[in-house]
Phi, psi and omega in degrees: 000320175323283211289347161319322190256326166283005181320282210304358224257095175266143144312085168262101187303324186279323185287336173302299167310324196270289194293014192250327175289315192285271183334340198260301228240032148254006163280333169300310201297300179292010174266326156320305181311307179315274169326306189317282170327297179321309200287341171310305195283311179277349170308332209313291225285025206213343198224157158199176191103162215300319209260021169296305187321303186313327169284311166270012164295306183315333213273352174310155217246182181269320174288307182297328174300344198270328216256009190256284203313293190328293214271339160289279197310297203284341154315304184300310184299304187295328175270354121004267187296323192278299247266314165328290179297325170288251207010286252235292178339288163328294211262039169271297180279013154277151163327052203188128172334080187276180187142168141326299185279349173266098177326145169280142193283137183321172147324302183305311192303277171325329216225335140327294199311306159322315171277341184281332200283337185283317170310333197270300194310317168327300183290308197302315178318337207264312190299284176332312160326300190295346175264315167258100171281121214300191193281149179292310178327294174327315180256011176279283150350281184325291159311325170309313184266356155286346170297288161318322185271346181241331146320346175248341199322315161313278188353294163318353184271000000 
């Protein structure tokens, strides 16, 4: 069943790798950037002249880098950790064999399987629209409510 919903999925290693590369590690860099900024804002009053952001790189302690990393991993764990719980949240509600004995799917996996299943469904959706004309209640209800909807539309603003 895995591979129904992941068919689509090709496999490039050298563009997989490079954008997996590019993405880790301009996400470092803007949390640096950030921390950088902080620590900038609180030094600023203290240095002035063209090359200060450069003087006060110099001037971090061994101690403000440890405690800038300390706060960058737990940044990091935590947005992890958020990312780890939807994952499992996704593959709870996907098509696909839960239990013990049935490994859990990777990420990749998960989130293929999830757009082929959204894609499947869609397209199921449609034919059936195309096939079946809706019920008259449904489109009596329908008119009502465009109706209604469009007599209140100032409500909506």
């Amino acid at each position: 069943m895995e591979d129904m919903y992941l068919r689509g999925h090709h496999h490039h290693p050298h563009h997989h790798e490079e954008s997996r590369m590019n993405s880790v590690s301009s996400t470092q860099n803007d949390i640096m950037q950030k921390m950088s900024d902080e620590l900038l804002s609180r030094h600023n009053s203290k240095s002035e002249g063209e090359n200060s952001k450069y003087k006060i790189k110099k001037q971090l302690t061994e101690q403000d880098l440890q405690k800038l990393r300390l706060k960058i991993n737990g940044r990091e764990r935590k947005r992890m950790h958020d990312l780890n719980i939807a994952m499992d949240g996704l593959r709870e509600v996907m098509p696909y064999a839960h239990g013990p004995s049935v490994r859990k799917l990777s990420k990749i996996a998960t989130l293929l399987l999830a757009r082929n299943y959204i894609l499947m469904l869609t397209s199921s959706l449609e034919e059936m629209k195309r096939l079946m004309p809706p019920p008259p209640q449904l489109s009596t209800l329908s008119s009502s409510l465009n109706r209604i909807a469009a007599e209140n539309k100032d409500l909506l603003k």
